[in-house]
Residue, then its C-alpha position, 0 to 999 in steps of 0.5 A: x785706717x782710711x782717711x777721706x776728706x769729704x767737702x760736703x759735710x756739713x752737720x751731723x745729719x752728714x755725718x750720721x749718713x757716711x757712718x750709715x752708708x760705710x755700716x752697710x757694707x761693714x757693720x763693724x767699722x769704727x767710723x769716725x766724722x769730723x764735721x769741722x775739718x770735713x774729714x772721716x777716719x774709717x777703720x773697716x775690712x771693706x774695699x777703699x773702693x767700695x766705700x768711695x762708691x757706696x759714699x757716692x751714692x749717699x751724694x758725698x764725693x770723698x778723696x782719699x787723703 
């Protein structure tokens, strides 16, 4: 389980868009966003890196926690 924190999110427009961006590179992820503590559990066979990268290109710079 990877768990980011994500300062950008905001709302659930955001955390609709990371559950998107991490479907595209896994459609079988389990994706879960914590608009409040603006965090995201991913539980997905995708590269750490991969999902930092494609999460970047959506505008949300996450670090791993």
């Amino acid at each position: 389980m990877l768990t980011l924190q994500i300062p950008t999110i905001s709302c659930g427009h955001c955390a609709r868009a990371i559950t998107e961006a991490v479907h595209e590179l896994d459609p079988d992820a389990r994706v879960e966003v914590d608009i409040d503590h603006k965090k995201a559990a991913i539980d997905s066979r995708a590269a750490t890196a991969d999902i930092l990268a494609r999460l970047d290109e959506e505008g949300f710079t996450a670090t791993e926690v």
